[in-house]
C-alpha positions as CSV (number, residue, x, y, z in Angstrom):
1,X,-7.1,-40.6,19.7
2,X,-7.7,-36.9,19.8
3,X,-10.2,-37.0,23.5
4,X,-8.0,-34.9,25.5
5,X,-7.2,-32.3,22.7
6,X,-11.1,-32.1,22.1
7,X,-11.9,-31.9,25.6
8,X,-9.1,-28.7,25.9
9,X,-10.9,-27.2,23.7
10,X,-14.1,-27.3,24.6
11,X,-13.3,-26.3,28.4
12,X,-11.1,-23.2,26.8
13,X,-14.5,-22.3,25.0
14,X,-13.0,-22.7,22.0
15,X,-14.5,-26.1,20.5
16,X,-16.0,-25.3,16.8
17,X,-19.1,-27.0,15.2
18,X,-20.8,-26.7,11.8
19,X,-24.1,-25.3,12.7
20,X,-26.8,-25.3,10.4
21,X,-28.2,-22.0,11.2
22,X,-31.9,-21.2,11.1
23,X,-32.5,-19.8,7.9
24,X,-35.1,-17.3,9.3
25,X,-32.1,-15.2,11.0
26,X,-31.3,-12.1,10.5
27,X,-27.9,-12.7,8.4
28,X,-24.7,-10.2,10.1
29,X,-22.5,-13.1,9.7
30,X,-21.6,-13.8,6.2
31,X,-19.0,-12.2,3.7
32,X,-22.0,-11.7,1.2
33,X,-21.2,-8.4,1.3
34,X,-23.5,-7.0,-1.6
35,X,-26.6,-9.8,-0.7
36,X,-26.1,-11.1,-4.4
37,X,-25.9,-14.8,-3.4
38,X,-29.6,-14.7,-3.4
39,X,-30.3,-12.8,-6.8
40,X,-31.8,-16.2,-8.5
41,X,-31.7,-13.6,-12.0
42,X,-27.6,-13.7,-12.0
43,X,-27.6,-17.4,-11.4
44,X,-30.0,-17.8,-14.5
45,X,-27.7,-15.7,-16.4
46,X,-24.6,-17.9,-15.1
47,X,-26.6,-20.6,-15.8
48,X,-26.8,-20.0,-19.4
49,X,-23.5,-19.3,-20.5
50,X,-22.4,-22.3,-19.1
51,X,-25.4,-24.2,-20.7
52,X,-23.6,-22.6,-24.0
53,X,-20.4,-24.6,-23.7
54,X,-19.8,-28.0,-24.9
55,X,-19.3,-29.5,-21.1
56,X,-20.1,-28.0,-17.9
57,X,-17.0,-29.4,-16.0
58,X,-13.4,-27.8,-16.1
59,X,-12.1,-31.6,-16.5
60,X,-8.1,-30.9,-16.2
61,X,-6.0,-28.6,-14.3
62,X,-5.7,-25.1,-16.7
63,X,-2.3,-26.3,-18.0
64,X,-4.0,-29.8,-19.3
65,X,-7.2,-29.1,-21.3
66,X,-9.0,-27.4,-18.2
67,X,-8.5,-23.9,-19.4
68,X,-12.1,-22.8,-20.8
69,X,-13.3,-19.9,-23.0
70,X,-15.3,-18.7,-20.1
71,X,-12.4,-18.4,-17.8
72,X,-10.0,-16.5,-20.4
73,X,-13.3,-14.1,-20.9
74,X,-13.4,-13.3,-16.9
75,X,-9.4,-13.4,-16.9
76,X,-10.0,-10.3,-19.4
77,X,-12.8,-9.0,-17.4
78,X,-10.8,-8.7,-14.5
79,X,-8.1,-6.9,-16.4
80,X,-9.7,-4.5,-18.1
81,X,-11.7,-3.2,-14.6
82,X,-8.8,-3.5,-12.6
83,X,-5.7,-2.0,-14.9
84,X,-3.4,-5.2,-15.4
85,X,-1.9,-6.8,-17.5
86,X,-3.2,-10.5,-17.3
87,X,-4.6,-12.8,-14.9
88,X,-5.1,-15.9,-13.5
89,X,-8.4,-17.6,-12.2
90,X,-7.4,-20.5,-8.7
91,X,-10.2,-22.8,-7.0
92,X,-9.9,-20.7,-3.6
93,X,-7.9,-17.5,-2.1
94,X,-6.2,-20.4,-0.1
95,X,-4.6,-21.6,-3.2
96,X,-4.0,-18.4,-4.5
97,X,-2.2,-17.2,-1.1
98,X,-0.2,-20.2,-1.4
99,X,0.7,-19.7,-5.4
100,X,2.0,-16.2,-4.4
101,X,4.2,-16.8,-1.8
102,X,5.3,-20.5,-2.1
103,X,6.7,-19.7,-5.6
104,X,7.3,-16.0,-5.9
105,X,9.8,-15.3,-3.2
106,X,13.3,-17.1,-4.5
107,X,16.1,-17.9,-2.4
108,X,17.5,-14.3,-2.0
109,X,14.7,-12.9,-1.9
110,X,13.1,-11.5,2.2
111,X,9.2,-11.2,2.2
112,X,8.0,-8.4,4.7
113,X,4.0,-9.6,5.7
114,X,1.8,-7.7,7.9
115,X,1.3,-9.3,11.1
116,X,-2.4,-9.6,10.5
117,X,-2.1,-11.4,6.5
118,X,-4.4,-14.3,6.7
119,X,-3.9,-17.7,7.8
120,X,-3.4,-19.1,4.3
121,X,-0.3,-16.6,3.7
122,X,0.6,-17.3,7.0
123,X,0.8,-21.2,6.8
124,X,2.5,-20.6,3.3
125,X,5.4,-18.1,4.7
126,X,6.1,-21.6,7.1
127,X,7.3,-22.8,3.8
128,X,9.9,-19.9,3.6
129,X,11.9,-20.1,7.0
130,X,14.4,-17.2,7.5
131,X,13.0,-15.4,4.3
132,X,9.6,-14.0,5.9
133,X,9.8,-11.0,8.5
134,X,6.7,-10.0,9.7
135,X,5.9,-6.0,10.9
136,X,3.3,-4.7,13.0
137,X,0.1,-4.3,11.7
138,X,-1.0,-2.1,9.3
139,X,2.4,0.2,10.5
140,X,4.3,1.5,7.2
141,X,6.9,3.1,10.1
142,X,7.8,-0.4,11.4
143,X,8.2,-2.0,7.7
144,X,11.1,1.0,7.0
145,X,12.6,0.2,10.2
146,X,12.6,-3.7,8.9
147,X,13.8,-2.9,5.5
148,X,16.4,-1.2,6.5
149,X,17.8,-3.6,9.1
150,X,17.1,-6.5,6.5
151,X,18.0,-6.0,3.1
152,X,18.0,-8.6,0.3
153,X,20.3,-10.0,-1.6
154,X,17.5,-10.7,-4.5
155,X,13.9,-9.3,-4.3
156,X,11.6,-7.4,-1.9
157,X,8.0,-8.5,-1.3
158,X,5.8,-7.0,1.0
159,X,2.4,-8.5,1.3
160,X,-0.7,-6.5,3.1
161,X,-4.4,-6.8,2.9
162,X,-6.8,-4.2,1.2
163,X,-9.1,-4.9,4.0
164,X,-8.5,-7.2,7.2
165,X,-11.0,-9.4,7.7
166,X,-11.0,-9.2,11.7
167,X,-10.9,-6.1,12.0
168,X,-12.3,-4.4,8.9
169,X,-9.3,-1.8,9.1
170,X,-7.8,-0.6,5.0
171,X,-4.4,-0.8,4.9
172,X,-2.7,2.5,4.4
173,X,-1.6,3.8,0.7
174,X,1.9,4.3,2.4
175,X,2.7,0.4,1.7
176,X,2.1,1.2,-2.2
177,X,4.6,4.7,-1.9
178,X,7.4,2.2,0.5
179,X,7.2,-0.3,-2.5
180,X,7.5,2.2,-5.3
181,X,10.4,3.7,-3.7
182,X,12.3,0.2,-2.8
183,X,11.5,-1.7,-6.2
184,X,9.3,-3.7,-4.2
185,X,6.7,-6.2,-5.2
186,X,3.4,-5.5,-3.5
187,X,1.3,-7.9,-2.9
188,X,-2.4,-7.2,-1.8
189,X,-4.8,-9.6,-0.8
190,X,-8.2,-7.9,-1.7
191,X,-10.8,-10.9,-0.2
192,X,-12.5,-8.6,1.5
193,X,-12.0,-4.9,-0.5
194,X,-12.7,-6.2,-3.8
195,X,-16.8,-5.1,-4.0
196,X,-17.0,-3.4,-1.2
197,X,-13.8,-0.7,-1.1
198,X,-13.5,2.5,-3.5
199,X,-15.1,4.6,-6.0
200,X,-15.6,1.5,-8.3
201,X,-15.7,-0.9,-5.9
202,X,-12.5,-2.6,-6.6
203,X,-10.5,-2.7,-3.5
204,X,-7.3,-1.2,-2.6
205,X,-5.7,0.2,-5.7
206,X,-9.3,2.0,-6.2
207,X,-9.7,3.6,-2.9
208,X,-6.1,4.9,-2.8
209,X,-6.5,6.0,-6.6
210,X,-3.2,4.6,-7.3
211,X,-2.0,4.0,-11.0
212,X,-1.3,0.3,-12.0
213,X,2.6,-0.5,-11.5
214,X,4.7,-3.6,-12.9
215,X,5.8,-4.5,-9.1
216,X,1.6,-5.1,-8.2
217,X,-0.2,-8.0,-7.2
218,X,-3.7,-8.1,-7.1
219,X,-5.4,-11.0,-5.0
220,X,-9.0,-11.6,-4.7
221,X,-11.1,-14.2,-3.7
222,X,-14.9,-14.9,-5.7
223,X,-16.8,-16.0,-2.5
224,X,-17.2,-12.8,-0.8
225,X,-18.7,-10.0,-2.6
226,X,-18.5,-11.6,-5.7
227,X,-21.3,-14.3,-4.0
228,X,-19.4,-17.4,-6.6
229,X,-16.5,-19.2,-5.3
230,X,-12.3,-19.7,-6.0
231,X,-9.9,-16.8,-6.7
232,X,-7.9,-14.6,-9.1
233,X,-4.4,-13.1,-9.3
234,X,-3.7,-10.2,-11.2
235,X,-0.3,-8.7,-12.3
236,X,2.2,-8.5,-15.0
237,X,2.3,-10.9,-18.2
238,X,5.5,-11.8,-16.8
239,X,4.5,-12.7,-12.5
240,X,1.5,-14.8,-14.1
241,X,3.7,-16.5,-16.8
242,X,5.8,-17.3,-13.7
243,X,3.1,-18.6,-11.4
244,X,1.6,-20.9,-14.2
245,X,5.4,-22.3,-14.4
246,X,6.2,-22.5,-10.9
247,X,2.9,-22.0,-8.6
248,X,2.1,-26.0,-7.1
249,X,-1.2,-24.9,-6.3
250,X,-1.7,-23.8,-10.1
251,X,-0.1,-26.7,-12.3
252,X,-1.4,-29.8,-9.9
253,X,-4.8,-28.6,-8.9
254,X,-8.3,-28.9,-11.4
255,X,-9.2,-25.4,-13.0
256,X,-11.8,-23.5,-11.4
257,X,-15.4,-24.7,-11.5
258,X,-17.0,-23.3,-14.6
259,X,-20.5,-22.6,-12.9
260,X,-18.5,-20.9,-10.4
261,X,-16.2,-18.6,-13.0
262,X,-19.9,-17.6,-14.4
263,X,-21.5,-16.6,-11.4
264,X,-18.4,-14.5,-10.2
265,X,-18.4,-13.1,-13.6
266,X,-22.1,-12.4,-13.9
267,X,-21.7,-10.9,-10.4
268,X,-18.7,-8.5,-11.3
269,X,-20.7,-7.0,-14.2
270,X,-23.9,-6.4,-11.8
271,X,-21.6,-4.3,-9.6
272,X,-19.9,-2.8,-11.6
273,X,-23.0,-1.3,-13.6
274,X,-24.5,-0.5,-10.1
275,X,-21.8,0.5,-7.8
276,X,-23.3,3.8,-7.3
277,X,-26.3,2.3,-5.5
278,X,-24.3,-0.4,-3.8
279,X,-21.7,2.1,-2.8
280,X,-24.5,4.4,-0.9
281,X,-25.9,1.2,0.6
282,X,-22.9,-0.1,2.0
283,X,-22.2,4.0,3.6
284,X,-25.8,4.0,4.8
285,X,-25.1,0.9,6.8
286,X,-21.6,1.6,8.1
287,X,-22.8,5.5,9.4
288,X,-26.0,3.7,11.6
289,X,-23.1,1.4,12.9
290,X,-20.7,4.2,13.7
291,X,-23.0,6.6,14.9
292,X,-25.1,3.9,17.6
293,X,-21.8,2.4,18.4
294,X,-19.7,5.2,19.1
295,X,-17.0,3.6,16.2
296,X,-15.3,4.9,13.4
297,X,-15.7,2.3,10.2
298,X,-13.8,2.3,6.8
299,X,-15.2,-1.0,5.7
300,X,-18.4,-3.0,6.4
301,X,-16.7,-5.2,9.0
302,X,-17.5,-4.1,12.3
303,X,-15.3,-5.6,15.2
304,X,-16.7,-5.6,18.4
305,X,-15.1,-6.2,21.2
306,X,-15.9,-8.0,24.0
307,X,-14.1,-8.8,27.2
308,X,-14.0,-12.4,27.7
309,X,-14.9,-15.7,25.1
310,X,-17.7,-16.7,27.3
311,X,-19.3,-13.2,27.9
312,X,-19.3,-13.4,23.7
313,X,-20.7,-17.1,23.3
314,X,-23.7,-15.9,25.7
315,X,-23.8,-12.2,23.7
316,X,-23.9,-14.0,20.7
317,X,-26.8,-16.3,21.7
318,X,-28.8,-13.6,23.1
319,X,-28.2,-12.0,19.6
320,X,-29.6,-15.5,18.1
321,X,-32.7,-15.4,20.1
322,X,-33.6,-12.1,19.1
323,X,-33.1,-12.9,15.8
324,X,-29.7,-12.3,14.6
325,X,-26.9,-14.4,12.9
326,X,-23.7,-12.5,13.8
327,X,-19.9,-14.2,14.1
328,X,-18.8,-14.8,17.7
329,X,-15.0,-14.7,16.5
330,X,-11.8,-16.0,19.7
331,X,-9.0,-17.5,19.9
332,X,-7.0,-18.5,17.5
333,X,-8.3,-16.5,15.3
334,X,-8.6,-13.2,17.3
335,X,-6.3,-12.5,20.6
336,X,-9.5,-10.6,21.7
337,X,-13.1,-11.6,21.4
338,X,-15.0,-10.3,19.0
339,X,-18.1,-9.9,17.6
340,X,-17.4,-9.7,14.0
341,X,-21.1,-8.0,12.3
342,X,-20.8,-7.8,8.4
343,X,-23.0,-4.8,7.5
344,X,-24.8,-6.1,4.4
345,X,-26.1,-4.5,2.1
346,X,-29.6,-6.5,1.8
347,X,-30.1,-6.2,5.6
348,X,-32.5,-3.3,5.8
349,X,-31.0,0.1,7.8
350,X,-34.2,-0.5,10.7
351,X,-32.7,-4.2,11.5
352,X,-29.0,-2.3,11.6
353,X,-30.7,-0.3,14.2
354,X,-32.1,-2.6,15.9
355,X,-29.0,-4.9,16.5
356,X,-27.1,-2.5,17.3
357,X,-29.4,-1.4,19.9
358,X,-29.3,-4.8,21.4
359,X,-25.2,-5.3,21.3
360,X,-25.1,-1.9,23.3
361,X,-28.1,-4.0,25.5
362,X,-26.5,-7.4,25.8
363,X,-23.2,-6.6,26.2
364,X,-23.7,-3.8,28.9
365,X,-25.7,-6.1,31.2
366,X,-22.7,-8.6,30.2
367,X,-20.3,-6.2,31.7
């Protein structure tokens, strides 16, 4: 049925596969930002407090009887770290993206998206039609040219990224000042800033030392830095009363995994009490990057470009042989190939060197 779709792909080089890498690679590829999804202490410790409840399964969705103890306790966590108000634990930053902007933005109401917001905000703006405008990326100048030429009859939204994931860029603290001005709600999805951005490693709102406001929205996901899995929401009592009325992805789905909401939390509290070290580590890693490759980093992602999808497959392999797991990121993800290296902190700063020495090697003699 699909044959000639399939074989489109695969000629176009962009045919995907689940590989199941060889474990004795150098890992570059994953969003295990801090290297805690291998800390077999933390998973003890979430193993415990889940040992400590009366069932080990959420059972419902959180507006049934799924709604445990241990996921009010990281609700509050979360909270008090981040400065809000109250918030709300999803199974996935899919679900989340789709919570915030399938059920926040109202009839009247225009959301302004960066062109770069991630595919799950993306595929939920669809839902929206004439209601989503998206700007140029990462460009506060173009938004104020947009809100001026579209202004709602209800609400403004504006949703950015603390972090974009392909292409490690922070988004700029003007979005916060256009939204305070406007009356805006500002929506940030931190998946990749939360744990790895700021002074207390807490993402956007942290780096940009911005006080907590009414109109914010805090996204993050749990399977990046946080080495657990699913996804939180942060903001007012009032936006999370709303989404647990009015969010699909909220009332009909089952509450998040417990074993998961333990690890995450476990997870948090480890960073949090050593985000000095883990701060240094990840700075240590991005200067060898920027330095070798003559780039300037904010963020752990480094984006490499290459010139054409098969001149990347073949980097990419070369990479493999010597011994490196790294992302080998096209179409339709990227418009340009990329090779997308996630500078971890449990990778030492020698095998940074060394990779870097042989993605100047490969892709010269690519070129």
């Amino acid at each position: 049925m699909y044959e000639k779709e399939l074989a489109a792909l695969e000629s176009s080089h962009r045919l995907r596969r689940r590989v199941l890498w060889d474990e004795r690679l150098v890992d570059f590829a994953s969003n295990d930002y801090l290297g805690l999804s291998s800390k077999s202490n933390l998973l003890e410790l979430a193993h415990k407090r889940v040992k400590k409840l009366s069932h080990h399964s959420p059972k419902a969705s959180l507006l049934v009887n799924g709604y445990s103890p241990l996921h009010a306790e990281f609700e509050e966590i979360l909270c008090y770290f981040n400065g809000f108000e109250s918030g709300l634990l999803l199974g996935s930053g899919f679900l989340a993206n789709l919570a915030l902007i399938e059920s926040l933005v109202r009839p009247k109401d225009i959301l302004f998206m960066d062109s770069d917001y991630h595919a799950s905000g993306k595929l939920a703006a669809k839902l929206l039609g004439d209601r989503v405008i998206f700007f140029d990326h990462n460009d506060p100048n173009h938004l104020l040219e947009l809100i001026e030429k579209h202004r709602p009859q209800g609400r403004m939204i504006i949703a950015i990224e603390g972090i974009y994931s392909m292409s490690g860029t922070v988004a700029k603290k003007e979005f916060a000042q256009i939204a305070d001005f406007y009356g805006a709600l500002l929506i940030v999805d931190e998946a990749h800033s939360s744990g790895t951005l700021g002074d207390h490693l807490l993402g956007y709102f942290d780096y940009h030392a911005l006080p907590r406001a009414p109109h914010y929205v805090k996204m993050g996901t749990l399977s990046k830095a946080y080495a657990s899995y699913g996804a939180y929401i942060l903001a007012s009592k009032e936006i999370i009363s709303f989404l647990e009325n009015r969010a699909k992805s909220v009332i009909y789905t089952t509450a998040l995994s417990l074993l998961d909401t333990a690890l995450a939390l476990e997870n948090f509290l480890y960073i949090q009490e050593h985000k000095e070290r883990l701060s240094q580590k990840l700075q240590e890693r991005q200067d060898i990057a920027s330095s070798m490759l003559g780039v300037t980093l904010s963020s752990p992602i480094l984006a490499y470009p290459i010139p054409s999808t098969p001149r990347l497959l073949e980097v990419a392999k070369k990479l493999e042989a010597a011994g490196y797991l790294v992302g080998a990121i096209r179409k339709p993800t990227v418009e340009t190939p990329i090779l997308r290296v996630i500078l971890r902190c449990s990778n030492k700063k020698s095998q940074v060197t060394h990779l870097c020495e042989k993605i100047l090697e490969y892709s010269e003699r690519e070129s």
